[in-house]
PLY file of the C-alpha trace (Angstrom):
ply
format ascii 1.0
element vertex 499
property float x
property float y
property float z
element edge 498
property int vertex1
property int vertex2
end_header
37.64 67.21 11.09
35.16 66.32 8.00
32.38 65.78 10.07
32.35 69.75 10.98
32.49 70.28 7.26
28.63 70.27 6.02
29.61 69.90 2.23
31.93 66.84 3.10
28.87 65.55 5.38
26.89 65.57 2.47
28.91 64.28 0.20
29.64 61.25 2.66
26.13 60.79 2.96
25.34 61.06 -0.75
28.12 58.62 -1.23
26.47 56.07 1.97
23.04 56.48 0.22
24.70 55.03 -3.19
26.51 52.42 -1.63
23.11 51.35 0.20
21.32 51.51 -3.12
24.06 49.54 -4.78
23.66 46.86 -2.40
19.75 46.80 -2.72
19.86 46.22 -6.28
22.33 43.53 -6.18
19.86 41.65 -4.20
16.56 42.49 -5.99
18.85 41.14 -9.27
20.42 38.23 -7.40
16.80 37.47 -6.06
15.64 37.69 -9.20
18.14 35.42 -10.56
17.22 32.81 -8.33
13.75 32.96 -8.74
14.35 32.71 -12.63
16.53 29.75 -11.82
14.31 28.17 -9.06
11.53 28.08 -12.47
14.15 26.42 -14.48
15.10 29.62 -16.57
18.63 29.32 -18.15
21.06 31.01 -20.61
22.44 28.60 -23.38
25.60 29.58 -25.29
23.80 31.83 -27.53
22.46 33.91 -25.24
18.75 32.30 -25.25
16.61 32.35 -22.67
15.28 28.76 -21.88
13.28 26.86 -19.18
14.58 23.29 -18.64
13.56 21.10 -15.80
15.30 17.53 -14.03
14.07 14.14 -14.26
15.69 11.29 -12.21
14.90 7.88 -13.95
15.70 4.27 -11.56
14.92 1.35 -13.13
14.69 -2.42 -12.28
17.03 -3.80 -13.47
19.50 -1.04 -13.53
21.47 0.09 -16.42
18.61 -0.10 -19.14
18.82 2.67 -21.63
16.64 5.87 -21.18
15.38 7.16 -24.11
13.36 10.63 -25.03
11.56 10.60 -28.25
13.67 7.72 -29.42
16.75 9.36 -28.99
19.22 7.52 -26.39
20.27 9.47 -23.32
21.58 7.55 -20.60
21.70 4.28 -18.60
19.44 4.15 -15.32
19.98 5.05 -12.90
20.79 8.73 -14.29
19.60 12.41 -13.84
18.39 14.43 -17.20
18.96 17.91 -17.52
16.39 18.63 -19.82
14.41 21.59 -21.81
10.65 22.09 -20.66
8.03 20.30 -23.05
6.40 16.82 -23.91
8.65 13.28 -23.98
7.93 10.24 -24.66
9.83 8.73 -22.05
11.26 5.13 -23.30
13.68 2.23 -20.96
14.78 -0.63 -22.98
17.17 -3.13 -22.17
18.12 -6.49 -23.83
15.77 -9.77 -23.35
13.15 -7.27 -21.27
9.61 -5.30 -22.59
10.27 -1.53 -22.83
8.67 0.36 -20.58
6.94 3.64 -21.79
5.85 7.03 -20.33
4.38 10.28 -21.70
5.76 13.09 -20.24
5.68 16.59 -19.38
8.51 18.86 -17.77
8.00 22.50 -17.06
10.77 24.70 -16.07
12.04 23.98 -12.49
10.26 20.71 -12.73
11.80 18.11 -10.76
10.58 14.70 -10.85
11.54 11.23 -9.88
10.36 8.17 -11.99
12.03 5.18 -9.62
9.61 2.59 -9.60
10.11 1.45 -13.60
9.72 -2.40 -13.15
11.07 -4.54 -16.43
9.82 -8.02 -17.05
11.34 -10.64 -19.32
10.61 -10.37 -22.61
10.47 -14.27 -22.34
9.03 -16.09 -18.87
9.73 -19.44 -18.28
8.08 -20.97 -15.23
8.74 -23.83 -13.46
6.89 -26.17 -11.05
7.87 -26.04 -7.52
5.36 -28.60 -6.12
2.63 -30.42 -7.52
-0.79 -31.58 -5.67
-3.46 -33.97 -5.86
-6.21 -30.92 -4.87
-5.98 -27.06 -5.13
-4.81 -25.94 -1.94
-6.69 -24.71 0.75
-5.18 -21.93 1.43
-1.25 -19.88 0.81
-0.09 -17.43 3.03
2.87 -15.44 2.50
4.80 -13.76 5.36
4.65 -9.42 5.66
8.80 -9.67 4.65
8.15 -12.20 1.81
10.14 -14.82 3.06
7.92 -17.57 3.75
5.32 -19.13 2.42
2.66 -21.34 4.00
0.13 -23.58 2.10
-2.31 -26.27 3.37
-3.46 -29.21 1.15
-6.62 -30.92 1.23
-5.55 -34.05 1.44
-3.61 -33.46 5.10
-5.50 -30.14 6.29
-3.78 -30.44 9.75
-0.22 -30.26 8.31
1.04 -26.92 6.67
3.54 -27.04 3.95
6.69 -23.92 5.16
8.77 -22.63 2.29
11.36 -20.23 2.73
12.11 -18.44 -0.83
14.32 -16.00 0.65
17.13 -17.04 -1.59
15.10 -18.85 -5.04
18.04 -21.14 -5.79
18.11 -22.73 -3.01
14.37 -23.08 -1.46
13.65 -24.55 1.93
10.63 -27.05 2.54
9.59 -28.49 6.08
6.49 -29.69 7.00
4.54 -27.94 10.21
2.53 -29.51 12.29
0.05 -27.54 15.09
0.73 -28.85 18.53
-1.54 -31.64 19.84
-1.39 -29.56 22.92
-2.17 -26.66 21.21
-5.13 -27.23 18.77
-8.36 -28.83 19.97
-8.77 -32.65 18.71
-11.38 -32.58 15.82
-14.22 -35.44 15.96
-15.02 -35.05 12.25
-13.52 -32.61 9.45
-11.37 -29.75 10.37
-10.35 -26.65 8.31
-7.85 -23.57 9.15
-7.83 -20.45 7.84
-5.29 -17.53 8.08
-5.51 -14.08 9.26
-2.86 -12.55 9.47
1.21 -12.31 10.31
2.66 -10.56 12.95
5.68 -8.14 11.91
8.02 -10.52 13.57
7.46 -12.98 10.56
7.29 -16.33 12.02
3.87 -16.25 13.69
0.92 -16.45 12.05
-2.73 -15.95 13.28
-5.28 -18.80 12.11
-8.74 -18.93 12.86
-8.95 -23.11 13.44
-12.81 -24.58 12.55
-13.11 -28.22 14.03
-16.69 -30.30 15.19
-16.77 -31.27 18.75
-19.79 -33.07 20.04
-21.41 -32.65 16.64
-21.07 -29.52 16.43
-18.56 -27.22 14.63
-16.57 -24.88 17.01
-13.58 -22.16 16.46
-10.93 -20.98 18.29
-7.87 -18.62 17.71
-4.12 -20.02 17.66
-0.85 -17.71 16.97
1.35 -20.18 15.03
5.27 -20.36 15.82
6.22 -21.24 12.53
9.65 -21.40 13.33
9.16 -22.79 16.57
5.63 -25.00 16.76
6.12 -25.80 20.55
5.92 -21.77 21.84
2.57 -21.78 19.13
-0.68 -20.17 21.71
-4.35 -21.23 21.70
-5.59 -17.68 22.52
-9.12 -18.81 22.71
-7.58 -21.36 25.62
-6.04 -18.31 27.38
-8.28 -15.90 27.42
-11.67 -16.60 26.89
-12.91 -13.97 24.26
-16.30 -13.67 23.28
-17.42 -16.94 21.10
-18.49 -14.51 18.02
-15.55 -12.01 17.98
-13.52 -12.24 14.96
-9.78 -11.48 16.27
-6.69 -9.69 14.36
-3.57 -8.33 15.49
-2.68 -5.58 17.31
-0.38 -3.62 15.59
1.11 -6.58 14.04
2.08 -8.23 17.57
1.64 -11.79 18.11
0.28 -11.31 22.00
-1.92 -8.08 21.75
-5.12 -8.45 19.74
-8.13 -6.57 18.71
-11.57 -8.43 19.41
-14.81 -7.09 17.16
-18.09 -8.66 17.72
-20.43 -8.30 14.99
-23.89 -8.76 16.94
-22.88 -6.27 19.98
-20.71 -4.16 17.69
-18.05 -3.75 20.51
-14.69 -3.36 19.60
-11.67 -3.74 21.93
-8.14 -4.48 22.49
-6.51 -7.08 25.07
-3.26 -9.03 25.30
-2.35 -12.44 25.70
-1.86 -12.72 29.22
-5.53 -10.90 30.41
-8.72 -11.03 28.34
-9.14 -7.07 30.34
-10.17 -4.55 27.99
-7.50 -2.18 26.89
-9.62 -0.17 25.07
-13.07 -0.46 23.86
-15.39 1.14 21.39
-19.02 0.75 21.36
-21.31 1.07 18.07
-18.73 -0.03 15.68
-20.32 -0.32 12.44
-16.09 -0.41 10.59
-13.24 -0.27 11.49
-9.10 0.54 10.48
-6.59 0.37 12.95
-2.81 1.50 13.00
0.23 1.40 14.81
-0.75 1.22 18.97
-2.82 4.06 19.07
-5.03 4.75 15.84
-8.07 3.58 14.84
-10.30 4.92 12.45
-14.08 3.62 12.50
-17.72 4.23 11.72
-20.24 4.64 14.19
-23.60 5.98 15.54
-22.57 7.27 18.87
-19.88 9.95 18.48
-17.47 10.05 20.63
-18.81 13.66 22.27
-23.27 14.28 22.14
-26.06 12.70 20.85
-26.08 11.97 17.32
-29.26 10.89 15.62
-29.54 7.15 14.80
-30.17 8.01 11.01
-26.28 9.20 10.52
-23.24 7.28 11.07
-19.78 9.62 11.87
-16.70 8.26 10.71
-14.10 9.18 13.93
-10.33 8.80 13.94
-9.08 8.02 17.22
-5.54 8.87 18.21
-4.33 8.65 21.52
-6.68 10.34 23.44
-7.98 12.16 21.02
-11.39 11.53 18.86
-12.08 13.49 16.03
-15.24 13.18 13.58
-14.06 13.15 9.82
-17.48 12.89 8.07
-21.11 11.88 8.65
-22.89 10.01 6.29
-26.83 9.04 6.06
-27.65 5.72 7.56
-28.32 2.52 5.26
-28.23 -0.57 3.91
-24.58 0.04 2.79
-20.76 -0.82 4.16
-18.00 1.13 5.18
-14.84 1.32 3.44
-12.04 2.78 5.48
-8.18 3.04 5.50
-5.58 5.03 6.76
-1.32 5.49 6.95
1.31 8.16 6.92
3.25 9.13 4.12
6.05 11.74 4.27
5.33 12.99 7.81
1.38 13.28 6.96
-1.48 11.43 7.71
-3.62 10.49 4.69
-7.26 8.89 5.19
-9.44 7.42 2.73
-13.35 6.80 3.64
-16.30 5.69 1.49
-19.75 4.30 1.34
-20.62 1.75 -0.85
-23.84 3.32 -1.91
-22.21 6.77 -2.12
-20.34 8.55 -5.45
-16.65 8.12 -4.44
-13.98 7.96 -1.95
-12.83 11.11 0.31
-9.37 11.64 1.54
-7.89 13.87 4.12
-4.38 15.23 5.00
-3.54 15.50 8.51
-7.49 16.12 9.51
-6.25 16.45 13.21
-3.92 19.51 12.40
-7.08 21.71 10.94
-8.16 24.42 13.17
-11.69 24.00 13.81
-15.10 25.74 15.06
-17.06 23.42 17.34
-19.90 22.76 14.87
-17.59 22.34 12.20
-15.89 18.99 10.19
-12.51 18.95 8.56
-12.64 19.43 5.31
-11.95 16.70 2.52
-8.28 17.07 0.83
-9.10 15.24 -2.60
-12.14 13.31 -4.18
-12.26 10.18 -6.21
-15.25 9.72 -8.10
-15.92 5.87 -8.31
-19.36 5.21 -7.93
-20.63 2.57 -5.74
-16.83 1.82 -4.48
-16.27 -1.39 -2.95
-12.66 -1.12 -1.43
-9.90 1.57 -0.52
-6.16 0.84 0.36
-2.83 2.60 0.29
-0.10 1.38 -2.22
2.83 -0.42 -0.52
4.92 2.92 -0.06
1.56 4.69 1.43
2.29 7.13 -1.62
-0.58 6.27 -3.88
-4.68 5.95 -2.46
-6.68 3.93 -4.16
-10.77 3.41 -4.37
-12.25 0.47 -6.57
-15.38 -0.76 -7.77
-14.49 -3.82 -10.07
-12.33 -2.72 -13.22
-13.56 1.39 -12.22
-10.40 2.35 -10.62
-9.21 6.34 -8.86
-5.74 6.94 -7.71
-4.75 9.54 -5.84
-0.69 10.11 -6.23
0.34 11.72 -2.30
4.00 12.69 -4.16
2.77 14.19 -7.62
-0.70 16.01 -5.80
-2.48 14.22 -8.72
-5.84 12.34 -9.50
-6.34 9.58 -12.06
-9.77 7.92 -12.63
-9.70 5.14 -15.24
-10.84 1.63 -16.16
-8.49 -1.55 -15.81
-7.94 -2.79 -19.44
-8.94 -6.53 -18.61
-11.90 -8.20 -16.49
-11.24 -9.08 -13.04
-11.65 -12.87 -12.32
-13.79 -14.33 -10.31
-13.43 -14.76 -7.12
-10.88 -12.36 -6.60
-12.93 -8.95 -5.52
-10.33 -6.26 -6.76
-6.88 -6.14 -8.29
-4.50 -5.30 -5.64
-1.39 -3.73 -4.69
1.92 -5.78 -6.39
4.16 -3.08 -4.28
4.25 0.79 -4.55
3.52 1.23 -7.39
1.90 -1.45 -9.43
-1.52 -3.25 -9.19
-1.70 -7.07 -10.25
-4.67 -9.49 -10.34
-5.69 -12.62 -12.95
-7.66 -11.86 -15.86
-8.50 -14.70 -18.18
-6.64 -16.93 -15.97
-3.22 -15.44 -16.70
-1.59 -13.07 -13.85
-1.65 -9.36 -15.10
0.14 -6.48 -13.77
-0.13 -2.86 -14.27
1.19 0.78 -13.64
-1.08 2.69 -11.04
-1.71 5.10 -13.79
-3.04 2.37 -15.98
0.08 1.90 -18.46
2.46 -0.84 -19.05
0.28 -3.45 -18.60
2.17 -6.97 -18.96
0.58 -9.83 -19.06
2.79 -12.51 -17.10
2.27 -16.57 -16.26
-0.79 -19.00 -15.95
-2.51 -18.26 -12.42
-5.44 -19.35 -10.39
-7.57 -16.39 -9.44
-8.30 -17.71 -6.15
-4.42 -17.42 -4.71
-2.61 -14.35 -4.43
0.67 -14.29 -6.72
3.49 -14.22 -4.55
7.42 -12.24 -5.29
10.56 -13.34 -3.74
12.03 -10.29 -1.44
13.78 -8.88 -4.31
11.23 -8.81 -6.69
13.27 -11.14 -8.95
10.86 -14.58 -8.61
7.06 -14.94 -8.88
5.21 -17.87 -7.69
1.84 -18.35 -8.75
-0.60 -21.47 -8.26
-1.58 -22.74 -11.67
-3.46 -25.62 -12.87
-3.12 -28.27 -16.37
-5.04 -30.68 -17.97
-2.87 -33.24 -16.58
-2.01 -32.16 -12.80
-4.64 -30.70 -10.78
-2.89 -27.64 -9.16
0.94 -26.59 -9.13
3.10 -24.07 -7.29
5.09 -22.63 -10.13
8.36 -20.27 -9.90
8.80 -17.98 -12.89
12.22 -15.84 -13.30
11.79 -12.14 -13.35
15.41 -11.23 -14.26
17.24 -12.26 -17.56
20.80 -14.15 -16.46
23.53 -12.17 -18.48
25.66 -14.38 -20.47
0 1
1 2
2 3
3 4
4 5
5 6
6 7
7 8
8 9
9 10
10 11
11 12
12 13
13 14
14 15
15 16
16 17
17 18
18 19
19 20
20 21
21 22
22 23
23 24
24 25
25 26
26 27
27 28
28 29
29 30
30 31
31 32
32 33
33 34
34 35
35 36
36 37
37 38
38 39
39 40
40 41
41 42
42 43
43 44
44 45
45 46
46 47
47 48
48 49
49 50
50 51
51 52
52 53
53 54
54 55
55 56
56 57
57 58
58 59
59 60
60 61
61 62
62 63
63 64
64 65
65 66
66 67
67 68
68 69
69 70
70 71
71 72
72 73
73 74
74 75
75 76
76 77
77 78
78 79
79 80
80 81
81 82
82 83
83 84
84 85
85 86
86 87
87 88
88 89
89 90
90 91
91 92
92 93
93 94
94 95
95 96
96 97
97 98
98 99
99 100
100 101
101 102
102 103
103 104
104 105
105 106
106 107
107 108
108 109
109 110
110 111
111 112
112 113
113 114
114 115
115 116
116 117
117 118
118 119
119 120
120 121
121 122
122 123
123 124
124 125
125 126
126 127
127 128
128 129
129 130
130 131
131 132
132 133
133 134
134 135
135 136
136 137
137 138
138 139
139 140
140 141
141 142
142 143
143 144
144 145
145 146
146 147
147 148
148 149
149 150
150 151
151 152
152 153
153 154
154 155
155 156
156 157
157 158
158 159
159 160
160 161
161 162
162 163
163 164
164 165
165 166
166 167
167 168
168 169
169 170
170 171
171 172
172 173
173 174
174 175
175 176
176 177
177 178
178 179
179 180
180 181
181 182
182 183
183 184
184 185
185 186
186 187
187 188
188 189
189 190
190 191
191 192
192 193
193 194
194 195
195 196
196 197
197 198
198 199
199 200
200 201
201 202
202 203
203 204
204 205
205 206
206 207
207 208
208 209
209 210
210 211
211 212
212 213
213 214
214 215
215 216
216 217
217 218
218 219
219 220
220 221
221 222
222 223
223 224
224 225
225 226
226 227
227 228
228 229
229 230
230 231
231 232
232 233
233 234
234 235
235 236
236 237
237 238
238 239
239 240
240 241
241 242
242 243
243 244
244 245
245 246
246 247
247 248
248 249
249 250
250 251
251 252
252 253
253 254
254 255
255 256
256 257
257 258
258 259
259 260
260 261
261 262
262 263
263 264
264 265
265 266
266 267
267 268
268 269
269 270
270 271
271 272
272 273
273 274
274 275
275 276
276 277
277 278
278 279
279 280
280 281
281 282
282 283
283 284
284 285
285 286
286 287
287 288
288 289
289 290
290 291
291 292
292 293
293 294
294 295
295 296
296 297
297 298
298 299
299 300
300 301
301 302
302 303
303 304
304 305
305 306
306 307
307 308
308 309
309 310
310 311
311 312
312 313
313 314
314 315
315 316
316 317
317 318
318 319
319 320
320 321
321 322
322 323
323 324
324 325
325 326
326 327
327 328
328 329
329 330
330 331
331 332
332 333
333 334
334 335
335 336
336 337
337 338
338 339
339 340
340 341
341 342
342 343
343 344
344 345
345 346
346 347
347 348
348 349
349 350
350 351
351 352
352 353
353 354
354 355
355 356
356 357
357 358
358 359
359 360
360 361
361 362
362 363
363 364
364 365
365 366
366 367
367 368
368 369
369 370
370 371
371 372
372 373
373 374
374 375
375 376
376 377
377 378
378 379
379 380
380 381
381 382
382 383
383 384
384 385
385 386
386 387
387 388
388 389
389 390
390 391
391 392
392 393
393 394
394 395
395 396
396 397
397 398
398 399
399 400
400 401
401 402
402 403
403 404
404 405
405 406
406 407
407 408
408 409
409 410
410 411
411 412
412 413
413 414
414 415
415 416
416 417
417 418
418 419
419 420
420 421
421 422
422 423
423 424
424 425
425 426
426 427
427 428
428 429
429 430
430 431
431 432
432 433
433 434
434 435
435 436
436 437
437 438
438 439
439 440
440 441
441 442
442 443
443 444
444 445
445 446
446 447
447 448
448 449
449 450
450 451
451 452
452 453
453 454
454 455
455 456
456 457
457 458
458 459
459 460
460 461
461 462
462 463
463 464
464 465
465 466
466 467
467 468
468 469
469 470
470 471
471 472
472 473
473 474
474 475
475 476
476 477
477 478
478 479
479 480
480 481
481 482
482 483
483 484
484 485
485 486
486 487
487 488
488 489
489 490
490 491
491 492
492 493
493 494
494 495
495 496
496 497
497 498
């Protein structure tokens, strides 16, 4: 019986206690393996200590080479195992521009470059359609499918291309309903607003003169189906002077904002009711069925004095004031979306030094006198728009060729100026797709990395249409002009056919 034997007692003990210590310091070590590890510390063959870091590279197309200060390393799409330090990251592939990046990896780094877009080292448009007049307007669908242009010679007939597949392109000619869109006693014009996510309808804002006098009215346009098409001004009534959009992208639900009362509201198809409304609106963003963000001077809660306006997001039920600003001659830029489970917002004043953006402002515990608190800054002075990249990843605030980005993924800021002028009478470059801005300069289409490299210069374009892609990315259309024919819809190739 050892356990009446004190020095066996203690010796079991003494032996516990050592087993218990051996333990611990296999964890601390194994913990403080991992930790070297998790910084991208490893052993090579020769017993040196080294920090390396990983770095996924996608590429379109796929299979161009990767190369790291000119040495080749792998086909995209690949993973690189590398050391920690500066690259100049290179992708190269036959008849296409490289496409260059200077980068840094620390150890444990990992970072994804999957937006690396190659053009043709040679573009070769073609015309698509030719017309007598530039057009009056193109309109392409949210899913890129469809296109819709208007000419001015037959402004009450709309020209429907479908470019899902480029080889084969679909034309038809639509017509609004006679039933549908008020008879015109002189000139008429139409002008779009917006698509609904379902893709074939449209919302137009239709301008025509009825007992000399010009009048407007709203009509959702089947484009696949002209006879279910819906004169919403017919149906419901709204105010004479509100300018209508969608409602969350549906074709029946619709937000109403009048300018002179500054009331805005919601209401569907069927009753001109008020869903919602929102008095004082001085600017507003909406998204999804339940989120708008606007600038007012009536808070949602108190009295606020008239000299401030308060910038409120609205969710739900629940109103929350982001920022106040000083009253004045000056507009309100706002914006907002979700990216990776958060909710980003992006705010400015024209007159003001720069854009603010929050992160989740809703989720900040706050005092009752208090504001949340701004996430990142960009200084643009004087900005005149804000947006969200196609992916909601990157934030952007503009005042002409003065350009911040603010990278959601990377927690980075990049202020910069665009290489080339903006043309008139476009009033910023805009977003190509996730990544990538594009506008005309000079008359020729440009496009450009959100961090202001790679710039390629593409294909003859008139400023005043925005350059349209096929789904895939692999076709641009722009709207071009010649000494010879007044205005052309041209298709250009954006992928090399392998021989």
């Amino acid at each position: 019986m050892d356990f009446l034997d004190p020095k066996k007692e203690r010796r079991t003990r003494i032996a516990l206690l050592a087993g218990y210590g051996l333990v611990a310091t296999a964890i601390a070590i194994s913990s403080l393996v991992l930790l070297y590890v998790s910084y991208g510390y490893t052993v090579n063959r020769d017993g040196d200590v080294t920090q390396r870091g990983l770095v996924f590279v996608l590429s379109t197309p796929t299979g161009a080479t990767v190369q790291l200060n000119g040495k080749t390393e792998a086909a995209t799409n690949t993973k690189l195992d590398i050391g920690a330090g500066s690259y100049d990251l290179s992708i190269t592939a036959d008849g296409y521009r490289d496409w260059h990046k200077k980068l840094i990896v620390n150890g444990g780094d990992v970072q994804r470059f999957d937006y690396p877009f190659l053009v043709p080292t040679k573009l070769t448009p073609t015309p698509v359609a030719n017309y007598t007049q530039s057009p009056l307007f193109v309109s392409q669908s949210l899913n890129k499918r469809l296109v819709l242009l208007s000419e001015a010679a037959t402004p009450n007939q709309f020209t429907l291309l479908n470019i899902r597949d480029p080889k084969k392109l679909e034309t038809s000619i639509i017509t609004p309903p006679a039933s549908v869109a008020t008879a015109s006693e002189g000139a008429q014009r139409w002008e779009p607003v917006e698509w609904s996510d379902d893709n074939k309808n449209i919302l137009f804002l239709h301008f025509y003169v009825q007992g000399g006098q010009e009048k407007r009215e709203y009509i959702v346009l089947d484009v696949t189906a002209v006879e279910a098409s819906k004169n919403v001004t017919r149906t419901v009534a709204p105010d004479a002077t509100e300018e209508l959009t969608l409602f969350n992208k549906k074709p029946d639900v619709f937000y109403g904002y009048n300018a002179a009362t500054k009331v805005l509201r919601s209401f569907t198809l069927e009753s001109a009711a008020n869903r919602t409304a929102l008095a004082d609106v001085l600017a507003y963003k909406t998204y999804s069925d339940d989120t708008v963000l606007y600038a007012t001077t009536t808070p949602p809660t108190g009295k606020q004095a008239s000299t401030q306006v308060n910038i409120v997001l609205l969710q739900g039920a629940r109103s929350t004031i982001l920022r106040r600003y000083d009253a004045g001659d000056q507009k309100y830029l706002l914006d907002i979306s979700q990216y990776d489970g958060d909710w980003y917002v992006i705010m400015a004043a024209t007159n003001d030094k720069g854009a603010y953006i929050y992160k989740s402002p809703q989720s900040q515990v706050l005092r009752a006198s208090s504001l949340p608190n701004a996430w990142r800054f960009l200084r643009v002075p004087q900005p005149q728009h804000v947006s969200f990249s196609g992916s909601s990843q990157l934030l952007l605030a503009q005042n002409g060729q003065r350009v911040g980005v603010y990278d959601a993924e990377e927690v980075i800021t990049r202020l910069y100026t665009l290489q080339k002028p903006i043309d008139a009478p476009q009033p910023q470059a805009q977003w190509m797709d996730g990544h990538r801005l594009m506008y005309v300069s000079g008359g020729t289409m440009i496009i450009v990395d959100y961090d202001n490299t790679n710039l390629q210069e593409l294909v003859a374009a008139l400023p005043t249409f925005k350059p349209m892609f096929s789904p895939d990315y692999q076709v641009l259309y722009t709207v071009s002009t010649s000494p010879t024919v007044p205005a052309f819809l041209q298709s250009t190739p954006l992928r090399v056919e392998q021989q």
